[in-house]
RODO-2510 file (C-alpha; in nm, 4 decimals, decimal comma):
residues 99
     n   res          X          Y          Z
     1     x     0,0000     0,0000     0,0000
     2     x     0,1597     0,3300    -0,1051
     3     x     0,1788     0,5984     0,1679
     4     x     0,0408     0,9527     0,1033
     5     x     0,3234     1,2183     0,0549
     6     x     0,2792     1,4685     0,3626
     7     x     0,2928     1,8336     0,2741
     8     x     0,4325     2,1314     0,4793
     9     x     0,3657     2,4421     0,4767
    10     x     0,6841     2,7132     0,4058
    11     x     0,6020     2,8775     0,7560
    12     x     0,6261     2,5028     0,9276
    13     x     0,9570     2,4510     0,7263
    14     x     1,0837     2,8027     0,7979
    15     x     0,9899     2,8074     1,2168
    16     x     1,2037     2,4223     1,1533
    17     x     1,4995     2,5570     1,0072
    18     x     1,5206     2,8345     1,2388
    19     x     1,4517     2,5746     1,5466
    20     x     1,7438     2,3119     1,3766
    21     x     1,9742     2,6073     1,3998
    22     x     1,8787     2,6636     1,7700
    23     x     1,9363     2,3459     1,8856
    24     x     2,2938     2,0906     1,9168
    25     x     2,0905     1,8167     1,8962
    26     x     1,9081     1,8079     1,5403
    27     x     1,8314     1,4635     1,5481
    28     x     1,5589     1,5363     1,8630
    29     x     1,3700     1,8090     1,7422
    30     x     1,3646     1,6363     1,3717
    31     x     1,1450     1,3482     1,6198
    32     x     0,9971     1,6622     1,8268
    33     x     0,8419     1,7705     1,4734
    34     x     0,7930     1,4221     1,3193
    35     x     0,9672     1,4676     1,0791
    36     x     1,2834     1,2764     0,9077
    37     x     1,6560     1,4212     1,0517
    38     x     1,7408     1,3877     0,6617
    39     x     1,4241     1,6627     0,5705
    40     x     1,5183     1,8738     0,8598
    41     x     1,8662     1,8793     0,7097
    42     x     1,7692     1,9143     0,3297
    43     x     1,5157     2,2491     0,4301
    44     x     1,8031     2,4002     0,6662
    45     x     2,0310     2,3733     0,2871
    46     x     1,7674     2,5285     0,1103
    47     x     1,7056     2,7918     0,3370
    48     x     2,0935     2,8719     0,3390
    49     x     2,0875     2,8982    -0,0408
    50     x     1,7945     3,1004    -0,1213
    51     x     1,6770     3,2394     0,2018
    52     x     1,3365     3,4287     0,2235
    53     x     1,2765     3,2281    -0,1597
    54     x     1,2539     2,9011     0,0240
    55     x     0,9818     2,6791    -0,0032
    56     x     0,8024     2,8408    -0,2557
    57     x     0,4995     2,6048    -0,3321
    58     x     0,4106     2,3766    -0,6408
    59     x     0,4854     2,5397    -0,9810
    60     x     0,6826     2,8226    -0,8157
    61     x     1,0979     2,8883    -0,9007
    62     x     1,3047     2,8890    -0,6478
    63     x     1,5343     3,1770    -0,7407
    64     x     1,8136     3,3814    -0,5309
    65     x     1,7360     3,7421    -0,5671
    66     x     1,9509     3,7846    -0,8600
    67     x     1,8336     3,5263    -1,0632
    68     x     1,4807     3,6698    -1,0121
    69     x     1,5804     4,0219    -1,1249
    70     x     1,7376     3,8295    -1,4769
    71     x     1,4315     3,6568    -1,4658
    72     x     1,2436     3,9347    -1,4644
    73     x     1,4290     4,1530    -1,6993
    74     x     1,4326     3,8909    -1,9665
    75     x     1,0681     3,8944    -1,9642
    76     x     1,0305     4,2930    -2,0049
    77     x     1,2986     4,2388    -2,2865
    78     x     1,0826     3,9667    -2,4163
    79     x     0,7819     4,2009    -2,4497
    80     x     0,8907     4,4769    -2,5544
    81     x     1,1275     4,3021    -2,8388
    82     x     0,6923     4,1470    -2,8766
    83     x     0,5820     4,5196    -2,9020
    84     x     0,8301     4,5868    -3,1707
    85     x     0,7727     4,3524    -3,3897
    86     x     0,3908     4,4223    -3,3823
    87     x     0,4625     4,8223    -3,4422
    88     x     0,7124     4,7162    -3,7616
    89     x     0,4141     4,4817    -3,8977
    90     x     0,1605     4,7726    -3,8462
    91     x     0,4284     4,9952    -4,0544
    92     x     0,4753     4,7764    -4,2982
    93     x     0,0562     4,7350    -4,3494
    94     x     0,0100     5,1164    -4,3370
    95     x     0,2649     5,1879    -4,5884
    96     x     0,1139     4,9357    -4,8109
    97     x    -0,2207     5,0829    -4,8014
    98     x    -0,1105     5,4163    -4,8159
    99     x     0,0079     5,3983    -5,2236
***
């Protein structure tokens, strides 16, 4: 019989991480929270990598701050390279029409 995949929420994994790096003795709270020592230990990397971006949610990038302003300026480049294209199209109809 399969077991169902528990799900925490980022606040539960945060207020763990932040507990984990209380405490000398990991291995008791990860019990404490019933929870695996080896999840306690994977959320407290996480947390050290991206920080506040931890534990985003289902369909959501994890991304350090400067990954999320690329990400974001690659999509403004994106639509405005979009915009440009439409405005040389509309040009190119006009000017047609025009003669």
């Amino acid at each position: 019989m399969k077991r169902e995949r528990k799900i925490y929420d980022p606040a539960f994994k945060t207020k763990a991480v932040q507990l984990s790096n209380e405490r000398t003795n990991v291995s008791e709270l990860a019990r404490e929270l019933g929870i695996a020592v080896t999840l306690l230990y994977k959320w407290r990397k996480e947390y050290e990598e991206f920080g506040k971006g931890s534990f985003p949610g289902n369909g959501n990038l994890k991304l350090t701050p400067e990954q999320e302003k690329i990400h974001e300026l690659a999509k403004k480049l994106k639509d405005a390279e979009l915009e440009r294209d439409i405005l040389k199209k509309a040009i190119g109809i006009f000017s047609k029409s025009g003669r």
